[in-house]
C-alpha positions in Angstrom: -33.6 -157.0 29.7 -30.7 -154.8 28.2 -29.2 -152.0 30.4 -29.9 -148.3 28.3 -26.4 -146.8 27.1 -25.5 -143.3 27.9 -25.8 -141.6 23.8 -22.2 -141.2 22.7 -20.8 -137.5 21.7 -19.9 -139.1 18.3 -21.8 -140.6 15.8 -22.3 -143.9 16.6 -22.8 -144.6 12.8 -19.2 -144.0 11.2 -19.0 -141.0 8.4 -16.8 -142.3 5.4 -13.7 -140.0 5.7 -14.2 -138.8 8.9 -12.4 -140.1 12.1 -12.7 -138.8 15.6 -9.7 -136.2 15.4 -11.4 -134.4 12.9 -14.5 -133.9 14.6 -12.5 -132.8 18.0 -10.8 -130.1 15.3 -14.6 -128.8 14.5 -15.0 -128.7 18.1 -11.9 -126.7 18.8 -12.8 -124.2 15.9 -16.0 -123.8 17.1 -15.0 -122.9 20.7 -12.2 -120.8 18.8 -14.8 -119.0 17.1 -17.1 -118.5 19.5 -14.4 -117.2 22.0 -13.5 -114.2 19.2 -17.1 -113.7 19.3 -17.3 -113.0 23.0 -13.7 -110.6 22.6 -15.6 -108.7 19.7 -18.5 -108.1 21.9 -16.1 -106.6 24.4 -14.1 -104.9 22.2 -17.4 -103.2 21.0 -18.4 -102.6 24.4 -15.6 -100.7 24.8 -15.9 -98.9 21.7 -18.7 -97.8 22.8 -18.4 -96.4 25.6 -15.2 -94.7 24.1 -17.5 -93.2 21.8 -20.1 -91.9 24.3 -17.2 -90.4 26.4 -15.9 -88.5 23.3 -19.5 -87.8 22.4 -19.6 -86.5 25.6 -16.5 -84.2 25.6 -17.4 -82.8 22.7 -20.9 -81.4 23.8 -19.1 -80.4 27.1 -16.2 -78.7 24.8 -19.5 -77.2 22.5 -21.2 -76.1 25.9 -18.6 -74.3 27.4 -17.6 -72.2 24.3 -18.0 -68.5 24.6 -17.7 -67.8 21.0 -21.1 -68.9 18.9 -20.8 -71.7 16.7 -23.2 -73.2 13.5 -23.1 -76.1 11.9 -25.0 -75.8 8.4 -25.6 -78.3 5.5 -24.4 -77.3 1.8 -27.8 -75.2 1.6 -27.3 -73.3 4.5 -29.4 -75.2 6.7 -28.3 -75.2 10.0 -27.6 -78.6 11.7 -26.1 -77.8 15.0 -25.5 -75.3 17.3 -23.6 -74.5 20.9 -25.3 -73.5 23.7 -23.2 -69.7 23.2 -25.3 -69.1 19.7 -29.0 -70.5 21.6 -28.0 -67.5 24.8 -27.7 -65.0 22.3 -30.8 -65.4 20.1 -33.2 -66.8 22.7 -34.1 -69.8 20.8 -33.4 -73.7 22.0 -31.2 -76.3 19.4 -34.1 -78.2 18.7 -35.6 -74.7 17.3 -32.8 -74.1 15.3 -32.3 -77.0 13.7 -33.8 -76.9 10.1 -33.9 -73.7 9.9 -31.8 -71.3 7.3 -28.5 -69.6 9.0 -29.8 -66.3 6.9 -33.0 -66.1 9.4 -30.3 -65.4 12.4 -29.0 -62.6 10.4 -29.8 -58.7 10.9 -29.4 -57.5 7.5 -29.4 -58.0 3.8 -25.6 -57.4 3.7 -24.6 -59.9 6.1 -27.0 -62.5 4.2 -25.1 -62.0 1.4 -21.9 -62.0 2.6 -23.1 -65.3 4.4 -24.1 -66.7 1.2 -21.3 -65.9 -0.9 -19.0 -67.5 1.5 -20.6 -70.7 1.4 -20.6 -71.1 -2.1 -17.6 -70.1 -2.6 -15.5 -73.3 -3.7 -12.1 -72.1 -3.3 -12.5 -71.1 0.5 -9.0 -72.3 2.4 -9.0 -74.9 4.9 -8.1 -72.4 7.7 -11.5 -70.2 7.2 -12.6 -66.9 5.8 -13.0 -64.4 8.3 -16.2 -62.3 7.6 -18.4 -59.5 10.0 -21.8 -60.5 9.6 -24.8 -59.0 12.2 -26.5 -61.9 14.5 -30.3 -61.1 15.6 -30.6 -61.4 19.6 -33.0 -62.2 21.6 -34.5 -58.8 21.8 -34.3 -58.3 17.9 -31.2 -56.1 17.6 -28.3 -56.3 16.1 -25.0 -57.6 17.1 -22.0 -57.4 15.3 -20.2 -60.5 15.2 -16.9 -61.4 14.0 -17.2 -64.8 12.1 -15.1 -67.6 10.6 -16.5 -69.4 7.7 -14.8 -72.7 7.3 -15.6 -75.9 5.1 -16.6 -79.1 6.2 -15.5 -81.8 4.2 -17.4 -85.4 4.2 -15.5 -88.4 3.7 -15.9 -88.5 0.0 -13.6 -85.2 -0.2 -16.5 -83.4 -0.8 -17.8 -79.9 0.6 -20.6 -81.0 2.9 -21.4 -77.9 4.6 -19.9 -75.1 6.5 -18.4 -74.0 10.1 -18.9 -71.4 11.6 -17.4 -69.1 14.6 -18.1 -66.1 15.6 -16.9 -63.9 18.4 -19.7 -61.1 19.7 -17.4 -57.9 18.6 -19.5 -55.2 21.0 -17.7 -56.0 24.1 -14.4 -56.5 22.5 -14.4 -53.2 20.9 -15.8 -51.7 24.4 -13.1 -53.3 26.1 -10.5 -52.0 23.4 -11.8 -48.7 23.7 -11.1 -48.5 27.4 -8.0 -50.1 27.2 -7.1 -46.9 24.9 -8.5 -44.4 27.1 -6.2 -46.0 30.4 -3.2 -46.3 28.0 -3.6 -42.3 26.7 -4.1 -41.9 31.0 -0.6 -43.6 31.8 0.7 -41.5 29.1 -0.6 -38.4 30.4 0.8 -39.4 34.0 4.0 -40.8 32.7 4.9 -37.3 30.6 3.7 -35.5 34.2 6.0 -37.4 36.8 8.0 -36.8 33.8 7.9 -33.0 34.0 7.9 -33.0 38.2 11.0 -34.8 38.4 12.7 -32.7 36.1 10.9 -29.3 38.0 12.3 -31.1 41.0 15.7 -31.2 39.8 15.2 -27.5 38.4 14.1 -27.0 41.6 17.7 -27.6 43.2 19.2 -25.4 40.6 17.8 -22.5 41.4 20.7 -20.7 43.6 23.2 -22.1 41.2 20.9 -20.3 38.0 20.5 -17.3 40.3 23.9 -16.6 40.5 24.4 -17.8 37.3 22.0 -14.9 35.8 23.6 -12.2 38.2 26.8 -11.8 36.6 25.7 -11.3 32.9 22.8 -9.4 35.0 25.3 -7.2 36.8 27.6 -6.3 34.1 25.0 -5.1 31.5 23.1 -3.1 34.7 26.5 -1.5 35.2 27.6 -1.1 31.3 24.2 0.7 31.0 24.9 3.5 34.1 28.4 3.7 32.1 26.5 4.4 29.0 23.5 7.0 30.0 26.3 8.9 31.8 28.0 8.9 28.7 24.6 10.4 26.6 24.2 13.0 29.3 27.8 14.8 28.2 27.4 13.9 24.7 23.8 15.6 24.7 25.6 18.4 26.6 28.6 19.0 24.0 25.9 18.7 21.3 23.3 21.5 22.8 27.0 23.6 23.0 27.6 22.7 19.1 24.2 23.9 18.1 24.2 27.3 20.4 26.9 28.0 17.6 29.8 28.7 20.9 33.4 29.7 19.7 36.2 26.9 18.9 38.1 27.9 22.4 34.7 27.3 24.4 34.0 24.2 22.6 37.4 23.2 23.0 37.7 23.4 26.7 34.2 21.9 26.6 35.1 18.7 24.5 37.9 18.2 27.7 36.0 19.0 30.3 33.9 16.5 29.7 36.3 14.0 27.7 34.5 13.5 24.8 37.7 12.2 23.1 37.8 9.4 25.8 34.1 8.4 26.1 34.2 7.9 21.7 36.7 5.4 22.6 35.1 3.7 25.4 31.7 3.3 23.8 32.8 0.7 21.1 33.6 -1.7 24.1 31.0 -0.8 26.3 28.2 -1.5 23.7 30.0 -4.8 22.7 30.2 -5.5 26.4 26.4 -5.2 26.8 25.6 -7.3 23.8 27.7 -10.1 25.9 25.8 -9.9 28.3 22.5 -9.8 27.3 23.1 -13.3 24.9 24.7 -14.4 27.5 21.6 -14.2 29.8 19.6 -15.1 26.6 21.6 -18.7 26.5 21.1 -18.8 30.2 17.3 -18.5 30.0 17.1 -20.5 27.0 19.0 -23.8 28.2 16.4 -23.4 31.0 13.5 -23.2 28.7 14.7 -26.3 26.8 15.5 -28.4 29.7 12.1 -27.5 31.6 10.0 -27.8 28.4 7.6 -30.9 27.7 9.5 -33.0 25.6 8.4 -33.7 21.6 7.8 -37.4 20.8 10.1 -37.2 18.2 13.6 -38.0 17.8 16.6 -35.8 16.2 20.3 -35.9 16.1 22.0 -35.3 19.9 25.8 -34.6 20.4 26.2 -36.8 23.8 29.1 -34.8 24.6 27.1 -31.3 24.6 24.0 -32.8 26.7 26.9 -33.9 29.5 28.7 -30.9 29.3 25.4 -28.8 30.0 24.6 -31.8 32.9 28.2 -31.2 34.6 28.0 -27.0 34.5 24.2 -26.8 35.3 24.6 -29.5 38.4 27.7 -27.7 39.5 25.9 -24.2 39.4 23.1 -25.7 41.9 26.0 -26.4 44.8 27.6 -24.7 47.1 31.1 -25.3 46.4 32.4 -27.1 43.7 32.9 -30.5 43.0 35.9 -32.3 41.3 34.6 -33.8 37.8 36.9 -35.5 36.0 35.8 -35.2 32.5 37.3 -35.2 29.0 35.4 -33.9 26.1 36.1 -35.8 23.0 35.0 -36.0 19.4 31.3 -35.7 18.7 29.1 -38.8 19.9 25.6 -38.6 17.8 22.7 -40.4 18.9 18.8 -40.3 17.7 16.6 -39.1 21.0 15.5 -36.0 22.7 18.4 -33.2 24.1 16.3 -32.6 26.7 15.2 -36.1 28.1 19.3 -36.9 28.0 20.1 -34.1 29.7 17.8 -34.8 32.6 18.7 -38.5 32.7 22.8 -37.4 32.8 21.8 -34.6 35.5 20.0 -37.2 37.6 23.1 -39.6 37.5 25.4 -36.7 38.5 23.2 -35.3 41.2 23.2 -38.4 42.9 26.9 -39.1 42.7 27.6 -35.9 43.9 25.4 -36.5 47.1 27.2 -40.0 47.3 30.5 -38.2 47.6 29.3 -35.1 49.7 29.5 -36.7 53.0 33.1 -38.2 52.4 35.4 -37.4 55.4 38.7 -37.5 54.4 38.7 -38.7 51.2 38.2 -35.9 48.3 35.0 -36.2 46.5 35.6 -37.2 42.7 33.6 -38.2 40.0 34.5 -39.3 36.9 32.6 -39.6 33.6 33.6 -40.7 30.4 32.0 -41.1 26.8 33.2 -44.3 24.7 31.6 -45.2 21.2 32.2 -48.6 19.5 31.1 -48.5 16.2 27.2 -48.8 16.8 26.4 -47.7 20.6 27.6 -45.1 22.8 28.3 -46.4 26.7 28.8 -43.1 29.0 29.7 -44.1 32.4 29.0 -42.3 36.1 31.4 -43.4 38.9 31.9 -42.2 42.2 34.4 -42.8 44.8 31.8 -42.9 47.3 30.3 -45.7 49.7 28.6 -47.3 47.2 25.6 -49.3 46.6 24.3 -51.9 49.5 23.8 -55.6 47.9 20.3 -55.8 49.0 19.8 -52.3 47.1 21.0 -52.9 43.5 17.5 -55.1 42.2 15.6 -52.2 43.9 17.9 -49.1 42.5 15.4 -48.5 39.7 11.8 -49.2 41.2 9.6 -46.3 41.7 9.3 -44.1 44.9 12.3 -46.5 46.0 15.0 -44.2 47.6 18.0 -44.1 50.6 17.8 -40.1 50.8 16.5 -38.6 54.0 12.2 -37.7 53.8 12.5 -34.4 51.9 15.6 -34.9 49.7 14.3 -37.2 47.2 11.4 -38.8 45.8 12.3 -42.0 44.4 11.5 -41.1 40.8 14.6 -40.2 39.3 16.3 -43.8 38.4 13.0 -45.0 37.9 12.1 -42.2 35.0 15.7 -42.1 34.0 15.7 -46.2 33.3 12.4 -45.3 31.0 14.0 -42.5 29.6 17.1 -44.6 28.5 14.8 -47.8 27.6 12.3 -45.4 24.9 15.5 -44.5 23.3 16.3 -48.2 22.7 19.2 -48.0 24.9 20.2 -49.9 28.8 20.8 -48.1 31.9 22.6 -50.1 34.4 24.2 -49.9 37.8 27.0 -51.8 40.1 29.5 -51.4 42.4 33.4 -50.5 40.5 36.3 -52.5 41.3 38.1 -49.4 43.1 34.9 -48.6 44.9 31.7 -46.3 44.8 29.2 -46.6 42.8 28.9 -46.7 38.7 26.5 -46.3 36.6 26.3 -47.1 32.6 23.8 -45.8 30.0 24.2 -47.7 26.6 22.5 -45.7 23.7 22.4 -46.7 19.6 24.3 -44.1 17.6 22.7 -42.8 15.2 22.4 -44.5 12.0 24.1 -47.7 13.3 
């Protein structure tokens, strides 16, 4: 009885051609083969899911959009749509799909405007803004600022249209109030504008008083001088119409000096006039420098504005202070006289307080004027204390101040650096070399 063989791998009949290394190649190719298999299954397994997590981003990126978007065919049909554009007109995707973009619209005009967008051929990649008017959910109209943009299929081929729009209503409701709080600030800038500068009138006030009461006083006394004067002249006249003799009229005409008070009035009257435009400037410089300021800009001589800073600041103390200042050729920028002239009365007032409590060093200031060709620097220094370290990145905040409670309000740096900044110009401040403290304003001449 023969013993059953175990069936061989190969075939037991031999193939003409065909020796065992060749099969053993099939059998390698075919594990080859099936291997690549098993890698493309896991390579599409992985595209896959790559594909659901991108699928995935994007309907989380489509979600979360504020701004409504459509998706429409080449007819206008609308294939897709964020959850922002189903909110606003109260109708589910699923409801909106099929349907024509022009039944979302509020108006014939807006259809239209829809319409020829999307057929237009030549519409740029980057869109075609448009304002079209969305129906929402309650039927009314919302204006909406859209973005028409072409989608292009993979032939190169318009295949439809995007589009973005942004609900208008609120922006232009937030505009407007952004308007209205800007015009506000304004308003309070230009009036802690005009109560610094009342402020610093404010400490002027004894210098203008005895400013106005020399001009005042020499005119009051001119004018005594004068009707005294019309009282003998109305005399000698009454005595020249009675018709009286020469000799009466003669000893008349010395009695009461008519030949002297001829020669007197010429200089009287001329004397008066002085006065009166003197007090006329007086007043008027105030006027101008109390005023609200004009927003717009005209030619300023620099060296006038600190010349009217130095003898108005001087005026409002009680004893003089020693200036050292040079006036030089005319220094013309663009700006307001009056706004300049408060910002260089500030800078002064406050190195003159610096100073005013020096022992036995003399109080000084020095100011000077320099132009280089297309900005003017003017420079404030003090021989005084100076400025503490921890003070100079707080020396222009607002309501920041070293002066006692009642001697300043912390305003003026603050409105001089704005001041200084609308004109297009720098203020700055540090401590000199030689000691005290300096201050620089930079300005654009004009024209430069």
């Amino acid at each position: 009885m023969s013993k059953d063989r175990a069936p061989s791998p190969l075939p037991t009949v031999p193939m003409e051609g065909v020796d065992d290394s060749t099969w053993l190649d099939v059998i390698q190719k075919m594990d080859e083969v099936y291997t690549r298999l098993i890698d493309d299954e896991v390579e599409l397994e992985k595209k896959n899911t790559e594909l659901e997590q991108s699928q995935q981003f994007i309907f989380s990126v489509l979600t979360s959009m504020s701004d409504v978007l459509v998706v429409c065919d080449e007819r206008g049909l609308i294939e897709q749509a964020n959850a922002a554009l189903c909110e606003l007109v109260g109708r589910h995707e699923e409801q909106l799909r099929g349907n024509c973009l022009a039944d979302l619209l509020a108006d014939a005009a807006s259809v239209d405007a829809a319409r020829a967008a999307m057929d237009c051929s030549d519409t740029p990649r980057s869109g075609q803004g448009i304002e079209l008017n969305l129906l929402d959910r309650e039927g009314q109209p919302v204006p909406v600022d859209a973005n028409c943009t072409p989608r292009i299929g993979p032939s190169g081929r318009r295949v439809g249209t995007v589009w973005v729009g942004r609900p208008t209503a609120e922006l232009k409701r937030a505009y407007h109030e952004m308007r209205s709080a800007h015009e506000a600030l304004k308003r309070t800038q230009q009036q802690l504008l005009h109560s610094e500068k009342m402020a610093s009138l404010g400490q002027l006030v004894a210098g203008v008083a005895h400013e106005l009461n020399n001009p005042i006083s020499f005119v009051l006394g001119n004018v005594h001088a004068l009707r005294k004067y019309c009282d003998r002249l109305q005399t000698y006249m009454a005595a020249l119409h009675a018709h009286e003799p020469e000799p009466v009229l003669q000893a008349l005409r010395q009695k009461l000096r008519i030949e002297h008070l001829m020669g007197d009035l010429p200089s009287l009257i001329e004397g008066t006039l002085e006065g009166a435009q003197r007090t006329a400037d007086i007043v008027h410089g105030l006027k101008r420098f109390s005023a609200m300021d004009p927003e717009e800009r005209t030619p300023v001589n620099l060296i006038e504005v600190i010349e009217r800073a130095i003898h108005w600041v001087q005026k409002g103390r009680h004893s003089p202070m020693d200036v050292r200042w040079q006036a030089g050729t005319p220094c013309i920028v663009m700006g307001s006289a009056g706004q300049l002239q408060q910002v260089m009365m500030n800078l002064l007032q406050n190195a003159f307080d610096a100073v005013g409590g020096l022992g036995a060093v003399a109080p000084c200031v020095w100011v000077s004027v320099v132009c280089d060709g297309t900005r003017a620097r003017v420079c404030v220094r003090d021989n005084g204390p100076g400025i503490p370290p921890e003070h100079l990145l707080r020396i222009f905040d607002p309501f920041f101040t070293t002066k006692p409670v009642g001697k300043g309000t912390g305003l003026g740096l603050s409105i001089s650096y704005g001041i200084v900044e609308q004109h297009g110009g720098r203020l700055s401040a540090c401590n000199a070399e030689g000691g005290g403290a300096e201050f620089q304003m930079e300005l654009p001449l004009a024209g430069a």
